[in-house]
HTML snippet that shows the backbone in 3Dmol.js (N, CA, C, O; Angstrom):
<script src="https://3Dmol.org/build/3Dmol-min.js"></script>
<div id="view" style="width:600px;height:400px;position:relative"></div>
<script>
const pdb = `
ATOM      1  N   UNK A   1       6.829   4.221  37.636  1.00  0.00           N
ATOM      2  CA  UNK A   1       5.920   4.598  38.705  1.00  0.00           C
ATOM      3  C   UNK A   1       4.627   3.804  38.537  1.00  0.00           C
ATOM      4  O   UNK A   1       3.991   3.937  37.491  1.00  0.00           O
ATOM      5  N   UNK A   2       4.187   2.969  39.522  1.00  0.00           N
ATOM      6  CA  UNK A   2       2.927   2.898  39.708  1.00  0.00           C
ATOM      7  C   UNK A   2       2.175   2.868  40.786  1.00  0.00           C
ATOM      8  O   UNK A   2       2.350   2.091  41.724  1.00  0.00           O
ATOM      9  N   UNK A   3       1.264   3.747  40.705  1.00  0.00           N
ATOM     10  CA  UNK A   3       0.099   4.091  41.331  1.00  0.00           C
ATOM     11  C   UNK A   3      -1.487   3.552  41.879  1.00  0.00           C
ATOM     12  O   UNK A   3      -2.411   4.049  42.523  1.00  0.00           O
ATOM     13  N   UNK A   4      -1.195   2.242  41.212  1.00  0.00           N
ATOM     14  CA  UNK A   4      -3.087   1.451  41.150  1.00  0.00           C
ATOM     15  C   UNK A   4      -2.082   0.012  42.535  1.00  0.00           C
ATOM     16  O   UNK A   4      -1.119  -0.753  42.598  1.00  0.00           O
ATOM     17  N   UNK A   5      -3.070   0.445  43.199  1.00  0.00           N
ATOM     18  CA  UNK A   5      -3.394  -0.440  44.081  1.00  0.00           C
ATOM     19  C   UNK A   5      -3.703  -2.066  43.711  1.00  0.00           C
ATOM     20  O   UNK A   5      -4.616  -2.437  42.973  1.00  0.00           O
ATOM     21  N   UNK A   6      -2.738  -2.942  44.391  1.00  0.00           N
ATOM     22  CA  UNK A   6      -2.867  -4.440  43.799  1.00  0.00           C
ATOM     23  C   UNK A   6      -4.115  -5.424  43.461  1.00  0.00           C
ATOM     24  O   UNK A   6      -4.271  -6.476  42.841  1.00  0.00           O
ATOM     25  N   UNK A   7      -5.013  -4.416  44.286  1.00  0.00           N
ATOM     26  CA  UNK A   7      -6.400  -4.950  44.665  1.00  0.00           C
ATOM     27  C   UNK A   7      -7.122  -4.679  42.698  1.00  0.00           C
ATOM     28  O   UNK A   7      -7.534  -5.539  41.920  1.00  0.00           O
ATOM     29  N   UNK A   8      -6.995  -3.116  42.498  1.00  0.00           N
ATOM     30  CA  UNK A   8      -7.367  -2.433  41.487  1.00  0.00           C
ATOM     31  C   UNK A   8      -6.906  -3.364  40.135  1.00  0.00           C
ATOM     32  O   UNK A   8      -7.534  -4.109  39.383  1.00  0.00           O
ATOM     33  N   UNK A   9      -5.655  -2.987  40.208  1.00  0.00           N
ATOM     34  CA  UNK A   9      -4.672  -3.475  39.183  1.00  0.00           C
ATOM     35  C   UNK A   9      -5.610  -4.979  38.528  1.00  0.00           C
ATOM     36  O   UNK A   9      -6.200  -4.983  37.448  1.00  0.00           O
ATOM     37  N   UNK A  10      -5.543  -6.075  39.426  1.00  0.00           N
ATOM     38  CA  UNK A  10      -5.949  -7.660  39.614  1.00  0.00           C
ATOM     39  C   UNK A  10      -7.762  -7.262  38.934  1.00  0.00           C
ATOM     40  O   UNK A  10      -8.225  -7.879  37.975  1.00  0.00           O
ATOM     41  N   UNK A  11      -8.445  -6.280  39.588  1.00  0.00           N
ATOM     42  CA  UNK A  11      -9.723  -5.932  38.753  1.00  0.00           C
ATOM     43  C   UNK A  11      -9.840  -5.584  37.590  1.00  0.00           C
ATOM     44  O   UNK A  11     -10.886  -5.743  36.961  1.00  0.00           O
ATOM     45  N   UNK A  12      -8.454  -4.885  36.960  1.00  0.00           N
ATOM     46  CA  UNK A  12      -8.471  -4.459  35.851  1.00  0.00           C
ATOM     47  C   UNK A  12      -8.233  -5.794  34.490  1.00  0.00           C
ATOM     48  O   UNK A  12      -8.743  -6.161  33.432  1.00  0.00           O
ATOM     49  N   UNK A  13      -7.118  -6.122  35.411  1.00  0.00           N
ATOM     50  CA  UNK A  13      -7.030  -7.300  34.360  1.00  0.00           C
ATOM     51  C   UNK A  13      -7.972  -8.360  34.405  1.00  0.00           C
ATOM     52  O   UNK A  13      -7.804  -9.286  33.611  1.00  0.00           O
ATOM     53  N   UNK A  14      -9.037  -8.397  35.273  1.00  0.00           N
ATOM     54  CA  UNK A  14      -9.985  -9.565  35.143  1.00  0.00           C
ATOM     55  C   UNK A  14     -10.954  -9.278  34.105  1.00  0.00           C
ATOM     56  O   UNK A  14     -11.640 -10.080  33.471  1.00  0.00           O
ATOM     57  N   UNK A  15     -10.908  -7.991  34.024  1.00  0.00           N
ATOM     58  CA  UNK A  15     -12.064  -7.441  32.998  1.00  0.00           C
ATOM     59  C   UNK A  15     -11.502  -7.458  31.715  1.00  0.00           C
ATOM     60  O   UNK A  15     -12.267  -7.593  30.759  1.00  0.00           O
ATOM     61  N   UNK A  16     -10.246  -7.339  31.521  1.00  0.00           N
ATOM     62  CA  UNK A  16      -9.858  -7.102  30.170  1.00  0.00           C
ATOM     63  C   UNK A  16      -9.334  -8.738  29.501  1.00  0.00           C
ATOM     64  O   UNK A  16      -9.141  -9.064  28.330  1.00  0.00           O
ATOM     65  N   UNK A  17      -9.236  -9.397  30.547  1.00  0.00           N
ATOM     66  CA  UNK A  17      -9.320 -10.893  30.454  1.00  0.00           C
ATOM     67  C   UNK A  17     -10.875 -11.792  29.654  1.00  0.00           C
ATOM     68  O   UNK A  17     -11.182 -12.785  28.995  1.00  0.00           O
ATOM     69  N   UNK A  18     -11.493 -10.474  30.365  1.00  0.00           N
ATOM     70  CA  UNK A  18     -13.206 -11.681  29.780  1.00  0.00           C
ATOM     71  C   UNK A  18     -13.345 -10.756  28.377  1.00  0.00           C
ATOM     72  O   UNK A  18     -13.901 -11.404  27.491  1.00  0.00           O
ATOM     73  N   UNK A  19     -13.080  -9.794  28.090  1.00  0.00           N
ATOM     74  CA  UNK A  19     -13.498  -9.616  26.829  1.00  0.00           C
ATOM     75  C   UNK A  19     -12.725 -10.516  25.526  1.00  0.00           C
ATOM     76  O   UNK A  19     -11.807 -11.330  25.628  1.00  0.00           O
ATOM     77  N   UNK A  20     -13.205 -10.210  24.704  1.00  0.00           N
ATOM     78  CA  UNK A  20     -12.275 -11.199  23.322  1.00  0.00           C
ATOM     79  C   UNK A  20     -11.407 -10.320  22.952  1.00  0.00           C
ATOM     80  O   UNK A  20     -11.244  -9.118  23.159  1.00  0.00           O
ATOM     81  N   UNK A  21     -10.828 -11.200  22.316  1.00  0.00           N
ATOM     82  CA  UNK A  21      -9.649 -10.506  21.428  1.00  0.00           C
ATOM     83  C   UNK A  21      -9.522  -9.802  20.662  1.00  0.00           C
ATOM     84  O   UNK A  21      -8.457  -9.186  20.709  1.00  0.00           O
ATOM     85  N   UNK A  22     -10.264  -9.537  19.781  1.00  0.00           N
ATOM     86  CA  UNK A  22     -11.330  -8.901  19.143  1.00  0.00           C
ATOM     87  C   UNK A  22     -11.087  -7.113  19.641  1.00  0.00           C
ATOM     88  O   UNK A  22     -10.506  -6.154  19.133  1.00  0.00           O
ATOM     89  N   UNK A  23     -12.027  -7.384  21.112  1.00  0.00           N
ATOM     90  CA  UNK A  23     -11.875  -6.408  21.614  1.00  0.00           C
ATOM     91  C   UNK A  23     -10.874  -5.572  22.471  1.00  0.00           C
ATOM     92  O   UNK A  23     -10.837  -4.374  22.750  1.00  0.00           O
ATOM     93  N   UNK A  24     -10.046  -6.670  22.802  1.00  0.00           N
ATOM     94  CA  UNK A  24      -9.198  -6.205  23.357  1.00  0.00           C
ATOM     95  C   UNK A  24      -7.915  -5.326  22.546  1.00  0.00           C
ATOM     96  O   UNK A  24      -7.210  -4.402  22.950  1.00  0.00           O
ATOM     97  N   UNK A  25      -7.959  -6.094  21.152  1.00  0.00           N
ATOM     98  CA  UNK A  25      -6.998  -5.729  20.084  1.00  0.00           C
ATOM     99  C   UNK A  25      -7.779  -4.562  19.510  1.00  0.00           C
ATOM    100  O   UNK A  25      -7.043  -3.979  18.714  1.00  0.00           O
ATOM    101  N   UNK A  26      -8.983  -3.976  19.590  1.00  0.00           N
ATOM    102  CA  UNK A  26      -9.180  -3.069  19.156  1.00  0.00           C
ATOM    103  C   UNK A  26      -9.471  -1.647  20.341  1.00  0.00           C
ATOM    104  O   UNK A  26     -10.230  -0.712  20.091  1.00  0.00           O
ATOM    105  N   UNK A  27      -8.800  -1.774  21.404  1.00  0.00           N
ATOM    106  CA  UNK A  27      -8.646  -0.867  22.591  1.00  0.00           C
ATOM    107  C   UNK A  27      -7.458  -0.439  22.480  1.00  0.00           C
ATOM    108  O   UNK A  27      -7.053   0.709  22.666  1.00  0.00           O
ATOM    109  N   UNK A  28      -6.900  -1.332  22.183  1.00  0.00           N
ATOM    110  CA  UNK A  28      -5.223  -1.040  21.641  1.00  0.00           C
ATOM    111  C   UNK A  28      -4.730  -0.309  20.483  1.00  0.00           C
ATOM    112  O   UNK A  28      -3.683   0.309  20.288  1.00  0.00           O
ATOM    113  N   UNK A  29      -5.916  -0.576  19.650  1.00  0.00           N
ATOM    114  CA  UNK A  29      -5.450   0.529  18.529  1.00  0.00           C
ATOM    115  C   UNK A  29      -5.770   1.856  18.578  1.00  0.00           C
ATOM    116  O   UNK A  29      -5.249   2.836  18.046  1.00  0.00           O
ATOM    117  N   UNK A  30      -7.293   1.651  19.749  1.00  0.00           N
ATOM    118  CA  UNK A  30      -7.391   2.745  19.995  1.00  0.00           C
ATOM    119  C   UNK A  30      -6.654   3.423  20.868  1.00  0.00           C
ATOM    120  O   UNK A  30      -6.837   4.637  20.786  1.00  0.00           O
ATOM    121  N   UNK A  31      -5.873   3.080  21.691  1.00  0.00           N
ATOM    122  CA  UNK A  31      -5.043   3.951  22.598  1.00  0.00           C
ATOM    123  C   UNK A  31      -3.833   4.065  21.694  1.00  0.00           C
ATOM    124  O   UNK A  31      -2.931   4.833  22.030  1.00  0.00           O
ATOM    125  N   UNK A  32      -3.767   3.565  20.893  1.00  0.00           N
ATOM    126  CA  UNK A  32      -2.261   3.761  19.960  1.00  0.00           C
ATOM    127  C   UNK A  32      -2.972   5.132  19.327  1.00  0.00           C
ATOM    128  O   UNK A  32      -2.492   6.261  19.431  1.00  0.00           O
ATOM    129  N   UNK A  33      -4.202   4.796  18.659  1.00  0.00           N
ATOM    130  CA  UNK A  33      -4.413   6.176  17.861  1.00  0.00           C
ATOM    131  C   UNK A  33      -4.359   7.597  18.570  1.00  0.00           C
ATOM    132  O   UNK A  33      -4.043   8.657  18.030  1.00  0.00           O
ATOM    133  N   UNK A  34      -4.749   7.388  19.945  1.00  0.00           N
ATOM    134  CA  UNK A  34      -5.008   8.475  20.881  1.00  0.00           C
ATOM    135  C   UNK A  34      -3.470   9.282  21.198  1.00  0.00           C
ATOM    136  O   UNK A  34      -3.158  10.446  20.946  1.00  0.00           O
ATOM    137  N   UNK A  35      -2.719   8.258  21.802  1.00  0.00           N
ATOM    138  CA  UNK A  35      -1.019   8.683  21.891  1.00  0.00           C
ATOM    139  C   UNK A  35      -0.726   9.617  20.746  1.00  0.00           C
ATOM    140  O   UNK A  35      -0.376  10.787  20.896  1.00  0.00           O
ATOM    141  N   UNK A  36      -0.936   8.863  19.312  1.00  0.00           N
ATOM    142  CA  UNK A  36      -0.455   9.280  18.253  1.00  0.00           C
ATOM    143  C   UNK A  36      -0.360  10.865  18.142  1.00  0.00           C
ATOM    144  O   UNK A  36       0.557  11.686  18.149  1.00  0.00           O
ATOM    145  N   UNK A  37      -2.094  10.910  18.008  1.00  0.00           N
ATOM    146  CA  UNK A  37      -2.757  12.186  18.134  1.00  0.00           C
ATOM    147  C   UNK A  37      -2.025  12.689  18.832  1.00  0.00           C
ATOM    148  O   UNK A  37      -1.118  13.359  18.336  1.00  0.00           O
ATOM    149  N   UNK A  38      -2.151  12.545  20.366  1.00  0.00           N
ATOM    150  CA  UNK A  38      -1.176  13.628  21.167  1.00  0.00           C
ATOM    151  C   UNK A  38       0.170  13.677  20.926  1.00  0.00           C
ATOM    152  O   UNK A  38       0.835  14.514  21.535  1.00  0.00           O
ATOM    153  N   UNK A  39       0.608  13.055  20.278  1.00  0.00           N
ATOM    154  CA  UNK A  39       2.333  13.047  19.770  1.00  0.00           C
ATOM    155  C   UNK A  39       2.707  14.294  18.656  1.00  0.00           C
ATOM    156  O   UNK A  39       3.726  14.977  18.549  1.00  0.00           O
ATOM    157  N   UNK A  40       1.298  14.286  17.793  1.00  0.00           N
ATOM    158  CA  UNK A  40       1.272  15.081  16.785  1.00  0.00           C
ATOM    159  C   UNK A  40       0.960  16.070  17.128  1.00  0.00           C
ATOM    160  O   UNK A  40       1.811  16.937  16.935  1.00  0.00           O
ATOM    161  N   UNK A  41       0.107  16.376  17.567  1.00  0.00           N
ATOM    162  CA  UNK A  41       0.150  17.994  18.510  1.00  0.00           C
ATOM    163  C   UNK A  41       1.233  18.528  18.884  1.00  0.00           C
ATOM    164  O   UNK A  41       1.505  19.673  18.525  1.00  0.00           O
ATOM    165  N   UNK A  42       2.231  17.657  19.841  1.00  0.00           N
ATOM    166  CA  UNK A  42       3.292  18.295  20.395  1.00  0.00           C
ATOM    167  C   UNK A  42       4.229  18.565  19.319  1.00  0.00           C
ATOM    168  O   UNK A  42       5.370  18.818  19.704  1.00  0.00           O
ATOM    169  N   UNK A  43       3.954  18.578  17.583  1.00  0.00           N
ATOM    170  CA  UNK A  43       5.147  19.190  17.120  1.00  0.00           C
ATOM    171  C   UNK A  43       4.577  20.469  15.955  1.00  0.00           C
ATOM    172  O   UNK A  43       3.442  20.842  15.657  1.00  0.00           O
ATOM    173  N   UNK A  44       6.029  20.927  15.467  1.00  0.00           N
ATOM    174  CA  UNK A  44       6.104  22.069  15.529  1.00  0.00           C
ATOM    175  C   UNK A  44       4.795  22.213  13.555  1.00  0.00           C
ATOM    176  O   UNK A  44       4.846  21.419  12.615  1.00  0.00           O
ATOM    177  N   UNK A  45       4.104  23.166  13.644  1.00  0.00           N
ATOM    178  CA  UNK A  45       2.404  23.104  12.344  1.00  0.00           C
ATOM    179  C   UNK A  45       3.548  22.961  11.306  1.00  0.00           C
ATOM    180  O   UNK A  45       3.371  22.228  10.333  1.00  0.00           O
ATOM    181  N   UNK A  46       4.632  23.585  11.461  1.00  0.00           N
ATOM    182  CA  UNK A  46       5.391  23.677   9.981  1.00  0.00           C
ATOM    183  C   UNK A  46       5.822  22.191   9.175  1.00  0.00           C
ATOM    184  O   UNK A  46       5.734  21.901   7.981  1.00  0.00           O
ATOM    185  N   UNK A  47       6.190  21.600  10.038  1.00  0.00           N
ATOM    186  CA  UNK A  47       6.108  20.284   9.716  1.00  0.00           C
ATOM    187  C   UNK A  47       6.214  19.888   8.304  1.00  0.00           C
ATOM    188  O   UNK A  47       5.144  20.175   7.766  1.00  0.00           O
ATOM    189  N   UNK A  48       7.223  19.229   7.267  1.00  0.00           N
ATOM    190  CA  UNK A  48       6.515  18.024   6.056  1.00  0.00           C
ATOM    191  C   UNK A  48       5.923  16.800   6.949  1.00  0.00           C
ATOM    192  O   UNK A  48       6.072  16.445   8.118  1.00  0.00           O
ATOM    193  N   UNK A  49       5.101  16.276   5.715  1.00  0.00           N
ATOM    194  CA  UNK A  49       4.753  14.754   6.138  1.00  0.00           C
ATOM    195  C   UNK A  49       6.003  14.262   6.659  1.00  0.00           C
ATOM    196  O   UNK A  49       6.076  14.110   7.879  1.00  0.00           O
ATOM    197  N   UNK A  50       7.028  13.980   5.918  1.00  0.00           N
ATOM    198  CA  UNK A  50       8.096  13.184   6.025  1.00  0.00           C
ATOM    199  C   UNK A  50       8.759  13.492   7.624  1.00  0.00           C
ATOM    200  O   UNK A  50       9.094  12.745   8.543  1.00  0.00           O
ATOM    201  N   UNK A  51       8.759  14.724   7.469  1.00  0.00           N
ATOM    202  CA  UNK A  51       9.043  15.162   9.027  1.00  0.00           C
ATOM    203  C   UNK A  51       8.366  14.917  10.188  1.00  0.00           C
ATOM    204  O   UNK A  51       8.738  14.670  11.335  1.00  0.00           O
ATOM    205  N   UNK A  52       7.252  15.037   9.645  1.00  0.00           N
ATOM    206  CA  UNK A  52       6.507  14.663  10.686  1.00  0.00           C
ATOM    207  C   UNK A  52       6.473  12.952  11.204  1.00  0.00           C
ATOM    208  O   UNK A  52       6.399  12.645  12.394  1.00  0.00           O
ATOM    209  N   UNK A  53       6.538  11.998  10.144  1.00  0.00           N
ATOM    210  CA  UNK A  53       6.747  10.952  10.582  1.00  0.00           C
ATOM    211  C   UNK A  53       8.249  10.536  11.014  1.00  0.00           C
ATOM    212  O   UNK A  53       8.367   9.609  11.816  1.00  0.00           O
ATOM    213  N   UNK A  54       9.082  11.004  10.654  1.00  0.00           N
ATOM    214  CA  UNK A  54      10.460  11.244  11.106  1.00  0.00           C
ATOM    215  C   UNK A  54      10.565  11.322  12.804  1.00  0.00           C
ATOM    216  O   UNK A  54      11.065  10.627  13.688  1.00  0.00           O
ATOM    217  N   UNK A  55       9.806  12.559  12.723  1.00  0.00           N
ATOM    218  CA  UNK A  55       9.428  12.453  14.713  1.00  0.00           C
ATOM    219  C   UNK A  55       8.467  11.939  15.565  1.00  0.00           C
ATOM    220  O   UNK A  55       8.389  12.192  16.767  1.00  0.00           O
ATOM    221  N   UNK A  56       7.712  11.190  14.907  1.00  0.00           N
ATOM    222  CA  UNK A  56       6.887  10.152  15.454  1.00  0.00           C
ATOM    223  C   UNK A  56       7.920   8.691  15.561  1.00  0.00           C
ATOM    224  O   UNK A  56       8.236   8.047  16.561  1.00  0.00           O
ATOM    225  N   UNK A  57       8.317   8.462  13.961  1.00  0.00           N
ATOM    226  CA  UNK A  57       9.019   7.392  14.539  1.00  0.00           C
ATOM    227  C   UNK A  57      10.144   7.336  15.681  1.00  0.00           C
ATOM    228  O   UNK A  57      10.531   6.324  16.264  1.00  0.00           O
ATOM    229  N   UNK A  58      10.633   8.819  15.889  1.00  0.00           N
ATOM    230  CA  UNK A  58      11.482   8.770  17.245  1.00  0.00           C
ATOM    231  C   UNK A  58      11.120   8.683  18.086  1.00  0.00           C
ATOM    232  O   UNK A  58      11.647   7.849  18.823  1.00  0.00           O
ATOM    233  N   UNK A  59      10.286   9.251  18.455  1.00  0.00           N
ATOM    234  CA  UNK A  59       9.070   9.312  19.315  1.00  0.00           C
ATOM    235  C   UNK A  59       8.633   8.277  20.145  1.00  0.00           C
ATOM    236  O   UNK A  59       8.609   8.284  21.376  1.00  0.00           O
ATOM    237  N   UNK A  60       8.259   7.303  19.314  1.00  0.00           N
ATOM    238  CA  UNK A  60       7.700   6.105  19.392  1.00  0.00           C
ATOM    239  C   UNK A  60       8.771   4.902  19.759  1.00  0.00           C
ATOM    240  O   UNK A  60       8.550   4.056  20.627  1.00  0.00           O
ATOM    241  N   UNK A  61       9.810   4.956  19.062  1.00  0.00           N
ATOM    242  CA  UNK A  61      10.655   3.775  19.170  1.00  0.00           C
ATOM    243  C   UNK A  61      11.986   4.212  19.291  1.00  0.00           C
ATOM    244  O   UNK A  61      12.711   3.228  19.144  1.00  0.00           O
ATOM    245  N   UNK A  62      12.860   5.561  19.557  1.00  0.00           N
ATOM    246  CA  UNK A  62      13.892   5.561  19.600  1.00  0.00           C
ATOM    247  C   UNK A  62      14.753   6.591  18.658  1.00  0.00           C
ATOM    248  O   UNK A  62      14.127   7.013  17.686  1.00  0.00           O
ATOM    249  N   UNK A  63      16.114   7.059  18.812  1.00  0.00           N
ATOM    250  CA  UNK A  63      16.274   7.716  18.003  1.00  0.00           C
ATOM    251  C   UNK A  63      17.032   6.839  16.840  1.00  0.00           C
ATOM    252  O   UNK A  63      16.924   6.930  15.617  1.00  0.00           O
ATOM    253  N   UNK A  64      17.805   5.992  17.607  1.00  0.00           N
ATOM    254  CA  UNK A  64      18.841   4.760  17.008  1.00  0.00           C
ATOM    255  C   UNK A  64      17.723   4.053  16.496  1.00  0.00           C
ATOM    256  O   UNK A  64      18.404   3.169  15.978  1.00  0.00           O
ATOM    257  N   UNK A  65      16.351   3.664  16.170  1.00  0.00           N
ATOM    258  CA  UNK A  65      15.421   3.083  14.781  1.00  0.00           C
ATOM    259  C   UNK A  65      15.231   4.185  14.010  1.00  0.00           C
ATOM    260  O   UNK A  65      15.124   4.081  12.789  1.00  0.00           O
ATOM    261  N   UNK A  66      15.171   5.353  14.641  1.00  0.00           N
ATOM    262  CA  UNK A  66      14.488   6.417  13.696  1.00  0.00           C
ATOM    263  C   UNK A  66      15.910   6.651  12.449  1.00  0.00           C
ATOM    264  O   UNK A  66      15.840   6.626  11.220  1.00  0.00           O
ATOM    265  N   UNK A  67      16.867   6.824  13.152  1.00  0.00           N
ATOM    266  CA  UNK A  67      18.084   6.562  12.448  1.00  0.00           C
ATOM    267  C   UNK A  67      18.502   6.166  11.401  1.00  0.00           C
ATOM    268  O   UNK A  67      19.165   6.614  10.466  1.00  0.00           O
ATOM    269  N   UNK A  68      17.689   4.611  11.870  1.00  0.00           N
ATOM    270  CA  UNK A  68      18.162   3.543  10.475  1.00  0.00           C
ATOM    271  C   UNK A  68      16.928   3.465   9.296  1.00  0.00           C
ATOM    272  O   UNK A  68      17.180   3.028   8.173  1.00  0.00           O
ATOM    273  N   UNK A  69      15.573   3.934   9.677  1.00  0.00           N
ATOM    274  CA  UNK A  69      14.954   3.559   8.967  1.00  0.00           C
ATOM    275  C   UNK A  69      14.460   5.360   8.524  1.00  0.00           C
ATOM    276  O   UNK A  69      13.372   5.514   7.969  1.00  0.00           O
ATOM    277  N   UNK A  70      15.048   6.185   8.725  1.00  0.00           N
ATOM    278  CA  UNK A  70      14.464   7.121   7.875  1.00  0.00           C
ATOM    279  C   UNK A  70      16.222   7.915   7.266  1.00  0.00           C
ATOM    280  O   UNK A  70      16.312   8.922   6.563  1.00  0.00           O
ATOM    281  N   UNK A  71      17.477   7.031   7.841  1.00  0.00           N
ATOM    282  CA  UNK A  71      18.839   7.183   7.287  1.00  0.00           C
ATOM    283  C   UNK A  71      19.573   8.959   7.390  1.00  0.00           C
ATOM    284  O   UNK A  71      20.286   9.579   6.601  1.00  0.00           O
ATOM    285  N   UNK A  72      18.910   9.373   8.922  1.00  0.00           N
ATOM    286  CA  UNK A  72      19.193  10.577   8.788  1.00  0.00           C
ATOM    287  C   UNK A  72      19.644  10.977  10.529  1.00  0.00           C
ATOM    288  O   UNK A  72      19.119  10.420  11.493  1.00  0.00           O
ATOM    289  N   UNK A  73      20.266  11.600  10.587  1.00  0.00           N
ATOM    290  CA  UNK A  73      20.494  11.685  12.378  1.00  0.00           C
ATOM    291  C   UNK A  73      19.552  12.591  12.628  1.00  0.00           C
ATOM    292  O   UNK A  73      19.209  13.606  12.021  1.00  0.00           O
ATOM    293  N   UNK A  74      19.008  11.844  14.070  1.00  0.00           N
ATOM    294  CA  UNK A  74      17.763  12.788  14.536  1.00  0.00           C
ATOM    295  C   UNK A  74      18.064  13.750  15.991  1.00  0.00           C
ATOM    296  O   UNK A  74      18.805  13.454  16.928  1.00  0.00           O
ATOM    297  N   UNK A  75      17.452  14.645  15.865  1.00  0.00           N
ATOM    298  CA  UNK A  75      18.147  15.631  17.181  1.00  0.00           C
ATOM    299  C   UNK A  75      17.983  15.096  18.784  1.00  0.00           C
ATOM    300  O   UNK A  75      16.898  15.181  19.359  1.00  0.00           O
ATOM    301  N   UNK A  76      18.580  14.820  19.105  1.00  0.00           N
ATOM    302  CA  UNK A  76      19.017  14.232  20.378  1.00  0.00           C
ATOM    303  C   UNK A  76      18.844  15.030  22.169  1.00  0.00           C
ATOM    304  O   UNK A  76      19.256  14.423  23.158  1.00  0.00           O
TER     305      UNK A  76
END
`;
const viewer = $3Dmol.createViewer("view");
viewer.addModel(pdb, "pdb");
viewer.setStyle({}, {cartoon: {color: "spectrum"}});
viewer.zoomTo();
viewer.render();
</script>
């Protein structure tokens, strides 16, 4: 779905075009950190660490990576 008008859209990227890289790479981490946050909220306080990153990495990338790199089937 998108919603921003072609006019909008073309403004957005002109602006994020003139800043540096710098800054632009650090908007990005910040919206990565922000997602995160809200990712972590949505699960359940009982949580281990391990668990908890268990469902972030599904989260984030899939259940078939979460799979291979934490070697455990994840609930579907």
């Amino acid at each position: 779905m998108n919603d921003t008008s072609p006019e909008i859209a073309r403004m957005v990227r002109e602006r994020y075009m003139e800043m540096s890289g710098e800054r632009r790479f650090l908007i990005g981490i910040q919206m990565f950190d922000t997602a995160r946050t809200i990712a972590l909220s949505s699960l359940p306080q009982d949580l281990s660490e391990n668990e908890k990153r268990q469902r972030l990495c599904e989260r984030f990338y899939g259940s078939q990576f979460a799979e291979k790199m934490f070697a455990v089937k994840t609930a579907k």
